[in-house]
N, C-alpha and C positions, 0 to 999 in steps of 0.2 A: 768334458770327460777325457779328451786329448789327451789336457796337460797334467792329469793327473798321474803322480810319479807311478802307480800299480800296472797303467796301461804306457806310458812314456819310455818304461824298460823296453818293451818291446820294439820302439823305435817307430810309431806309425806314419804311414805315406797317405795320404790323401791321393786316391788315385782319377776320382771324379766325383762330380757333386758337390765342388767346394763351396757353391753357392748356399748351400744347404746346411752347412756345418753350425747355423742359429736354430737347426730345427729343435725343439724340448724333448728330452729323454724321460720318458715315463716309466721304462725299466729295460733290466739287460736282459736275453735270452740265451742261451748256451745251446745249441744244438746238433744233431751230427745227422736229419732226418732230410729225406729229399724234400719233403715236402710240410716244410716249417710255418705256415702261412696260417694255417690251419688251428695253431696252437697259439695264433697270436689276437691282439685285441687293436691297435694300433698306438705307436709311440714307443716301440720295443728297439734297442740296438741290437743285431745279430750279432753272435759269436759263434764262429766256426773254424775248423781247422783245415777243414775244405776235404777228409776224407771222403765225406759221403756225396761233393758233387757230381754230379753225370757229364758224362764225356759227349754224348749227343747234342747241339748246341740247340736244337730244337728245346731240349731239356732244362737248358743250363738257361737261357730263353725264360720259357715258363717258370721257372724257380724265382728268378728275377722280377719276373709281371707279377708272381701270386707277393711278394714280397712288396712291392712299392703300392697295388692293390690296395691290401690292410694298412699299410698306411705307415710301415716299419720305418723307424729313423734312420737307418740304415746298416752297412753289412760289411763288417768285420773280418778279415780272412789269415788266418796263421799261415805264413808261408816257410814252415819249419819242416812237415813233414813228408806232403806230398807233392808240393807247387813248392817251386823257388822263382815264380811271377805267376803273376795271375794268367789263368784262362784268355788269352783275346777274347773270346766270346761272350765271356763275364762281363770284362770292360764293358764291352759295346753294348749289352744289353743295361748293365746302372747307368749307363751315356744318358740311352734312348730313356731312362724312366728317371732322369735325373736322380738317381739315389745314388747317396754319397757311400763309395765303396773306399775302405782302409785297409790296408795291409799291412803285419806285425813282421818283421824280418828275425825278430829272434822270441824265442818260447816265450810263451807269457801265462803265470795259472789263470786258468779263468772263474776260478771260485775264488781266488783272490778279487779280483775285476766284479764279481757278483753283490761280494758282501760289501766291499766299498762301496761301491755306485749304490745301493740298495739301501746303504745306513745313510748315506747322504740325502738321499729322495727322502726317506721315511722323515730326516730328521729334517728337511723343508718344508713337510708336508705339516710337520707340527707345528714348525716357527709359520707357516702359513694360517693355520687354525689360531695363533698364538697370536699374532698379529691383525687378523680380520678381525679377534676379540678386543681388540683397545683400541681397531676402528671404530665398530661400533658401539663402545665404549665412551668415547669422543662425541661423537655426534648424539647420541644420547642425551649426554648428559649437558650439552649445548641445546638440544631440543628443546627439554625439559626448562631450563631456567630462561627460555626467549630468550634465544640468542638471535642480534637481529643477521640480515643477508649478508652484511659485508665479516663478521665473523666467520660465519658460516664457508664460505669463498677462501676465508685467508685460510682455514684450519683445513680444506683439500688441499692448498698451495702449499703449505708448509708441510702437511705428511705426506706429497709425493714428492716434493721438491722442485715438480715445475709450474709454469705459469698457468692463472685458473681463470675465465674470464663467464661472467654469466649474461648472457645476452636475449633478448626478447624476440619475438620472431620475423621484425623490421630490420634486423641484425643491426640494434644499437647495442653497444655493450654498457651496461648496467653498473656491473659493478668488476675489477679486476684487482689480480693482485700479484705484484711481478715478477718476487721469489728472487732476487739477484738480479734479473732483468732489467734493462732502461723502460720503461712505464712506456716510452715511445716507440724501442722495438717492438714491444707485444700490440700495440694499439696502432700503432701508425698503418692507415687505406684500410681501417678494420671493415670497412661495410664492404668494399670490394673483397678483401680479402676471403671476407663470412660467407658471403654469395658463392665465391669458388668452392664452397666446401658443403657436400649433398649433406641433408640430414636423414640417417637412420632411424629406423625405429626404435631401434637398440643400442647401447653402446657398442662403437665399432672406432676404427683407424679411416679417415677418410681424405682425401680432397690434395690438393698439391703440396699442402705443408705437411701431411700426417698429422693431420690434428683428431686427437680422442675425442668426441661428442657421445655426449648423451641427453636425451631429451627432458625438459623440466615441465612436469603438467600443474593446470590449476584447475581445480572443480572438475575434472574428467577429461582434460582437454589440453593438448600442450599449449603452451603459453610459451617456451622460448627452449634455451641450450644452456647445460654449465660444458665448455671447453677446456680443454688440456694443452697445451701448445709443449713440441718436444724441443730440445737443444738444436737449435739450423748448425751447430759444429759435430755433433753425431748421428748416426745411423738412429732411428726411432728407435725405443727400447719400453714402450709400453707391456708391463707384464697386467697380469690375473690382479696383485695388488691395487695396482694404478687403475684397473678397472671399478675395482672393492671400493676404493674412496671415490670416484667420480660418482659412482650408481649412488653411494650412501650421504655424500653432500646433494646428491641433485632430489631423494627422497629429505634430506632434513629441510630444506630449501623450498618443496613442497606443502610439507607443513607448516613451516613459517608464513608460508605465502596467506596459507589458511587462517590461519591465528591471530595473524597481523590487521589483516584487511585494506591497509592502507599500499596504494598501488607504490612499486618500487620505480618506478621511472621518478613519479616527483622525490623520493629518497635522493634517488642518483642525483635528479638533478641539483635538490637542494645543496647534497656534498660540492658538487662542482662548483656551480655558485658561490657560495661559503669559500670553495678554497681560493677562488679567484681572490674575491673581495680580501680574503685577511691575506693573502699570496705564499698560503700553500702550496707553492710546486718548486721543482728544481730546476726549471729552466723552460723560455718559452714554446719548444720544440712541445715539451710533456705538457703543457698547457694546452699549445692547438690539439696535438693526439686526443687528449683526455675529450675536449669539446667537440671535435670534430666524430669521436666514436658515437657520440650521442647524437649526430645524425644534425648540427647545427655546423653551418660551413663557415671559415673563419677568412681563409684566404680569398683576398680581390673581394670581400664584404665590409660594409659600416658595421660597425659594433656599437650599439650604446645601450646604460641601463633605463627601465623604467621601473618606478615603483608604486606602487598601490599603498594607503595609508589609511586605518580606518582608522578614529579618532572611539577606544573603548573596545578596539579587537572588534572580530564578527564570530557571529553566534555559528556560523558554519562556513569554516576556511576551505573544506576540500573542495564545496562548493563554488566557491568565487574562485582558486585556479580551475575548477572546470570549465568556467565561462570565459574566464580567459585566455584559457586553453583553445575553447571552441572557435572564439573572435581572433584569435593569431592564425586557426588553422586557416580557417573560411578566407581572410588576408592571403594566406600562404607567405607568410613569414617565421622562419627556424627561429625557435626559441628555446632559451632556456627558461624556466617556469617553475618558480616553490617561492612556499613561505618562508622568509628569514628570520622572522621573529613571531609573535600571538598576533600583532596588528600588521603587519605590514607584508606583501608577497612582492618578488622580486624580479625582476624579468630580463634577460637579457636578448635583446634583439638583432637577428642580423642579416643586415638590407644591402642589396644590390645594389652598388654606385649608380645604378640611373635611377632607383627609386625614391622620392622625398619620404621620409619620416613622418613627418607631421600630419596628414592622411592616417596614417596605420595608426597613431599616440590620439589622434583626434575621436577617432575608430573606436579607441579602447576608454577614452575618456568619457563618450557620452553613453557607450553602455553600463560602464563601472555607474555614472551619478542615476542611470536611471534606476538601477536595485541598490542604490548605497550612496544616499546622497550628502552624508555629511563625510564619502570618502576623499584622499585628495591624489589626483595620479601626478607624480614629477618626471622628469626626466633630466639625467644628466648628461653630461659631453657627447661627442662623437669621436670615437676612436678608431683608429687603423689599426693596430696591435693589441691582441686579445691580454697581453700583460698590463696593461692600461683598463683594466675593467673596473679597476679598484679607485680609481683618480674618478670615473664615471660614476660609479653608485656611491661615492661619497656627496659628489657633488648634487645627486638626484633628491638624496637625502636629509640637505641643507635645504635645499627649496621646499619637498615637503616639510620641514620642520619651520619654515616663515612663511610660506605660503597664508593669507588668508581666505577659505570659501566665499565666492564669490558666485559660483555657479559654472566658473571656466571648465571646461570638459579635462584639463591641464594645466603643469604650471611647467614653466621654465627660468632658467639663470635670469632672464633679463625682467622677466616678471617681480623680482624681488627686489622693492621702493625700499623711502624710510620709514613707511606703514610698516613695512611687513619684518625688516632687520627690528625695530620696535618688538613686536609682537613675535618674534624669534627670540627676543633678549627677556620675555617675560619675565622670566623664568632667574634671571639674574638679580644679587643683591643690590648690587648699586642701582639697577633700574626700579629696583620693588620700595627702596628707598625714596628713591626721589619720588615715585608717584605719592606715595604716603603721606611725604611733606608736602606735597602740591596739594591733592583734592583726600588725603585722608579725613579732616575733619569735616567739609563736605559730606562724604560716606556717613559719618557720622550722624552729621544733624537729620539725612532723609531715615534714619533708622530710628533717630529718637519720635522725630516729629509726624514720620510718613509725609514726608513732601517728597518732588521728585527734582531737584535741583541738579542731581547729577545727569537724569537725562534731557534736561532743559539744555544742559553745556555739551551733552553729547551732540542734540540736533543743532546747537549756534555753532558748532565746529563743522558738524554735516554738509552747513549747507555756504562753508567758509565767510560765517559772519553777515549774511543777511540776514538781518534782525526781522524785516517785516515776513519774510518766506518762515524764519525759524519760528514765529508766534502763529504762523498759520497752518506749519503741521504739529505744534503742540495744541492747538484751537483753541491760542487765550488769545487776548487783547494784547498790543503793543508796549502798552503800557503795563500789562503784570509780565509782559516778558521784561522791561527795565525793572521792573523790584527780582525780579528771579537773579539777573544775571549781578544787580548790586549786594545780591545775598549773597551768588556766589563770588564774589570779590571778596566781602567780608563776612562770614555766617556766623551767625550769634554764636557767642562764648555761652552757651545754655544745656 
């Protein structure tokens, strides 16, 4: 209101209270009564010319008390007609109640001062109504067409302009969104960070960074935070709006929670995951943040992937990360944990240099085959550098894809013969070829004739060409194993 040229004529002094000079003006008052307080509601700036105040300091005192009382923005003094400086008394008592006391050195109208200030309030008051309407406008209509969490997060980040981060009440963060920010400023020691900062009931300003919080419930119960983080280069400037979007994403966010059903940590996780392996980020700094928010520690830890592969998908995935979920916690090993594809769930695991692996992957391998046994668990490399995840779950991946079941609770790189590079290549032409020419017509003749020739040559290879063991687990004679295996050398042209 200062600088506004209607009141700037008059030339005003801040005489005390300058601390105060952010307080919100909710209207001007013009008054010439000893006793103004009375006609007031709180958030009013005095105007006065200072004819009517009392010379008793006792007076001049209480005028002052019943003024910062109500709650007045503060008190305005024309020093044109009766004062050419304020009262000592005056000072001392806006000192004592912190109220920011101004004085005009030259005339000023104050009905000028009235309608100005007044059409401006009015006319925020509407762009305020104006604006809460295409909030919730926005989230609405996000509501309505399932929009999933991380929409929801980016669309407060974007209409308040600063960083939104939604976090569970383990203070991992979930999902975030940076707004101009390095992804590593806003995330980096976030669980330390989160922990410094009290949760409200309510939205409020809280905790050593001034972070805005409000609480996110599910089914009647809070379940976590959607955060506001303010510029660490300005003073916090959260208004009434920035409240309007935090409260109205952390209810659409709500809802979604409800609609969805599917718990947002394995979402989060699975994004991470994903970004890792295809190497979505911009730098490894933003990669440990990102990992390290989810509550898996990266630094002075092994990193390696493991993968789960059911051969036909499973009939209930959320299920099998629950169990694996359960078998990492009970281990007490940070993981990350989602499905990457319909068959396959992905795991990134990360172990204390004094701990071996093979234990924890042993762990997970003979629970996985006892409910899922034609699953296959791989694992690949060991890394020091969480940017190296993707060299890992490739390599995990390979193995699963030549692995043969065998009953091993796991597979590893060195596990993989020229069985299994074989039966990895199935799938290729040149090899679908050559089999064809080898024992296609073979195939043929037990289909024409119903003999079983080709598993006569399955068990002679089984049992590396002992003739008398290979007729005694097909339970013929030695001699119809030599006509078997001279058929198959040459099988009838029939």
């Amino acid at each position: 209101m200062l600088e506004l040229p209607v009141l700037a004529a008059g030339q005003p002094k801040v005489i005390c209270g300058l601390g105060q000079l952010s307080r919100l003006v909710r209207w001007v008052h013009v008054t010439e009564l000893t006793d103004p307080a009375s006609f007031l509601k709180g958030g009013e700036l005095v105007l006065t010319t200072g004819m009517p105040l009392p010379t008793e300091p006792t007076l001049i005192r209480k005028y002052v008390d019943e003024l910062a009382q109500v709650g007045a923005a503060g008190l305005v003094i024309e020093l044109v007609r009766r004062y050419r400086t304020p009262p000592d008394e005056l000072v001392r008592a806006c000192r004592a109640n912190d109220l920011p006391l101004i004085v005009l050195s030259r005339d000023v109208n104050f009905v000028d001062v009235t309608q100005t200030v007044h059409a401006l309030i009015l006319g925020s008051q509407v762009e305020t109504l104006r604006r809460a309407q295409q909030v919730h406008e926005a989230f609405t209509a996000l509501t309505l067409r399932g929009a999933q969490p991380e929409e929801l997060v980016r669309a407060a980040a974007e209409m308040s302009g600063y960083p939104v981060v939604l976090e569970n009440l383990v203070h991992q963060a979930m999902l975030s969104e940076s707004t101009g920010r390095a992804p590593t400023d806003v995330l980096a020691r976030w669980e330390r960070r989160s922990r410094a900062t009290p949760s409200p009931h309510q939205t409020d300003v809280c905790g050593p960074e001034s972070w805005l919080v409000t609480p996110v419930e599910y089914q009647g119960e809070e379940w976590g935070r959607l955060v506001m983080l303010p510029d660490p280069t300005t003073s916090p400037a959260f208004g009434a709006e920035h409240i309007m979007v935090l409260e109205r994403a952390a209810m659409a966010l709500t809802i979604a929670r409800l609609m969805q059903g599917r718990p947002w940590e394995r979402a989060a996780h699975r994004t991470a995951l994903l970004d890792l392996v295809e190497q979505r980020y911009r730098s490894a700094s933003e990669a440990r943040a990102r990992i390290e928010a989810l509550g898996v520690p990266t630094d002075g830890h092994r990193i390696m992937i493991a993968l789960v592969t059911l051969a036909g998908g499973v009939d209930d995935q959320a299920q099998l990360e629950d169990d694996l979920a359960r078998q990492l916690q009970q281990a007490g090993v940070p993981a990350l944990l989602a499905a990457v594809s319909p068959t396959r769930v992905g795991m990134l695991l990360a172990l204390k240099p004094s701990r071996p692996w093979r234990p924890v992957v042993e762990r997970l391998g003979t629970h996985v085959q006892g409910s899922y046994p034609t699953a296959v668990v791989s694992v690949g490399c060991e890394i020091f550098d969480i940017t190296h995840a993707a060299r890992s779950f490739h390599q995990a991946a390979r193995v699963a894809h030549a692995a043969v079941p065998d009953g091993r609770p796991f597979y590893e790189d060195s596990d993989i013969g020229l069985r299994e590079l074989l039966y990895a290549l199935r799938d290729d032409l040149q090899v679908q070829d050559y089999v064809e020419r080898h024992i296609g017509r073979l195939i043929e003749h037990d289909n024409r004739h119903g003999s079983d020739l080709l598993a006569t040559l399955h068990t002679y290879l089984d049992v590396a060409g002992n003739k008398t063991l290979a007729a005694r687990r097909q339970s013929i004679s030695r001699q119809a194993l030599y006509e078997r295996l001279r058929d198959h050398r040459t099988p009838p042209r029939t």
